[in-house]
C-alpha positions as CSV (number, residue, x, y, z in Angstrom):
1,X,-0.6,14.5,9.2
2,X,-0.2,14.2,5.3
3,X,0.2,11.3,3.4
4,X,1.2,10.8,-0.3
5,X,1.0,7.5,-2.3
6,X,2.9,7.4,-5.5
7,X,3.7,4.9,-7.8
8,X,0.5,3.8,-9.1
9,X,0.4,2.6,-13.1
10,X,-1.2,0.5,-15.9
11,X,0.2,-2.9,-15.5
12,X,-0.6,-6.3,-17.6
13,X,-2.2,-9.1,-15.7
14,X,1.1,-11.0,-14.0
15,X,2.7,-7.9,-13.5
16,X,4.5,-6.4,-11.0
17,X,4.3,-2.7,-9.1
18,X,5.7,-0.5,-6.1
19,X,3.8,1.9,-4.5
20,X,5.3,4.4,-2.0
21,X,3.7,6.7,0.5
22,X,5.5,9.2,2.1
23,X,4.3,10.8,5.6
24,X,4.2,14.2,6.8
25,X,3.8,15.6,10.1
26,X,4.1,12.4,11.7
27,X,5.8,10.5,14.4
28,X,6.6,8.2,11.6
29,X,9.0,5.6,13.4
30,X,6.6,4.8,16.4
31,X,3.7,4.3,13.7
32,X,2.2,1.2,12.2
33,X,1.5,1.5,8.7
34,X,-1.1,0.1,6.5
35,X,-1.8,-0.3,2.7
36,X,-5.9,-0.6,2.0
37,X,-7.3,-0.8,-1.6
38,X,-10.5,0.1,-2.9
39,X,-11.7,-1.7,-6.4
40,X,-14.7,-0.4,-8.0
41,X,-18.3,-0.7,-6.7
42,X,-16.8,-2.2,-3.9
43,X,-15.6,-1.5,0.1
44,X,-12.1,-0.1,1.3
45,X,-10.5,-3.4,2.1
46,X,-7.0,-3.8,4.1
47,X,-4.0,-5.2,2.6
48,X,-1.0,-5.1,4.6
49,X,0.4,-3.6,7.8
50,X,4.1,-2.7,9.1
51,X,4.8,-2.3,12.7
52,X,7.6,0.0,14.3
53,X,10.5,-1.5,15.0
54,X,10.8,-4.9,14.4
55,X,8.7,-4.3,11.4
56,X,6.6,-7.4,11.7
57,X,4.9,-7.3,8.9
58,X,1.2,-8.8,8.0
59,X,-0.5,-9.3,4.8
60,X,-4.0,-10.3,3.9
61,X,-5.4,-13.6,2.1
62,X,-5.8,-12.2,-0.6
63,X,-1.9,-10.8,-0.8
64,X,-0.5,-13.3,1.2
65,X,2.5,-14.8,-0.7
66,X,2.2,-12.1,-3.7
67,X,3.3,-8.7,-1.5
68,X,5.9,-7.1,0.4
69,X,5.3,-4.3,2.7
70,X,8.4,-2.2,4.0
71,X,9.3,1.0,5.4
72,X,12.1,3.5,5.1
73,X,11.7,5.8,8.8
74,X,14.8,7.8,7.8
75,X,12.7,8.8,4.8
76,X,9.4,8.6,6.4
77,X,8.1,6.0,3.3
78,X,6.1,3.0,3.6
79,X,6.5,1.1,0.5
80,X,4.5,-1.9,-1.5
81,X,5.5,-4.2,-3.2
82,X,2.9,-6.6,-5.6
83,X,3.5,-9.0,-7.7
84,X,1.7,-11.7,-10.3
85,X,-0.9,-8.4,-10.2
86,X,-4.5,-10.3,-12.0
87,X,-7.4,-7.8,-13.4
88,X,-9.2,-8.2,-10.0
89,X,-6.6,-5.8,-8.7
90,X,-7.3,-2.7,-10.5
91,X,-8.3,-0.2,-7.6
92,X,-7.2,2.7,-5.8
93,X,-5.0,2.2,-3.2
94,X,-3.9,4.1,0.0
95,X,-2.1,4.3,2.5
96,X,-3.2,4.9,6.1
97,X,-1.8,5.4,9.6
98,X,-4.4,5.5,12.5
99,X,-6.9,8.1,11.0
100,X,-5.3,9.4,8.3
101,X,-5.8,8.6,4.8
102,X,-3.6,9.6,1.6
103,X,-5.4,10.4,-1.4
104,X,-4.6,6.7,-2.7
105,X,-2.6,5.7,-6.1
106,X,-4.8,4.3,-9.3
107,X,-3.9,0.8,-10.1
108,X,-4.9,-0.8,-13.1
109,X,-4.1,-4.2,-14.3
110,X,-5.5,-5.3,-17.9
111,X,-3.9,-6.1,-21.5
C-alpha cells in the first residue's frame, strides 16, 4: 500500500487549503480513511475520518465546523478540505488507512 498526500502550501491565517491523497495498492472502497496532522514539537494527532460507503464522516474538536473530509473511490483520493486555517495549524499532515502512512503534506499558515 502507497499513499501520496499533495496539496500542502503557505497559507495566511484565515485561509483556506485542500489536501489530497491518493492510494495505491489498496482495496480503496472498503477502506476508512483518515487525515492526522503533526505540528512541531508536538504528537501525531487525528483529524478526520471517512468511512466506505455511506461515507459518514467524523471530525475532531479541534476541526469540527472548519473541515470537510471526502473521498473520490473511482480515483482512489481521499481529500481535505480546511478552512479559517490560524497559525496553530502549520504542521505536516498525512494521510493514513489502517497501518499505512503517506509521507504527509507541509502546511504552513502565517503572514
Amino acid at each position: 500500500v502507497r499513499l501520496v498526500e499533495s496539496g500542502g502550501d503557505l497559507v495566511q491565517p484565515g485561509g483556506s487549503l485542500s489536501l489530497s491523497c491518493k492510494a495505491f495498492g489498496l482495496a480503496f472502497s472498503g477502506s476508512e480513511m483518515k487525515w492526522y496532522r503533526q505540528r512541531p514539537r508536538k504528537a501525531r494527532e487525528w483529524v478526520a475520518s471517512i468511512s466506505k460507503r455511506p461515507s459518514i464522516r467524523t471530525y475532531s474538536d479541534a476541526v469540527k465546523g472548519r473541515a470537510f473530509i471526502s473521498r473520490a473511490d473511482a480515483e482512489s483520493t481521499v481529500y481535505l478540505r480546511m478552512n479559517e486555517l490560524t497559525p496553530e495549524e502549520t504542521a505536516v499532515y498525512y494521510c493514513n488507512v489502517g497501518g499505512w502512512w503517506g509521507q504527509g503534506t507541509q502546511v504552513s499558515v502565517f503572514e
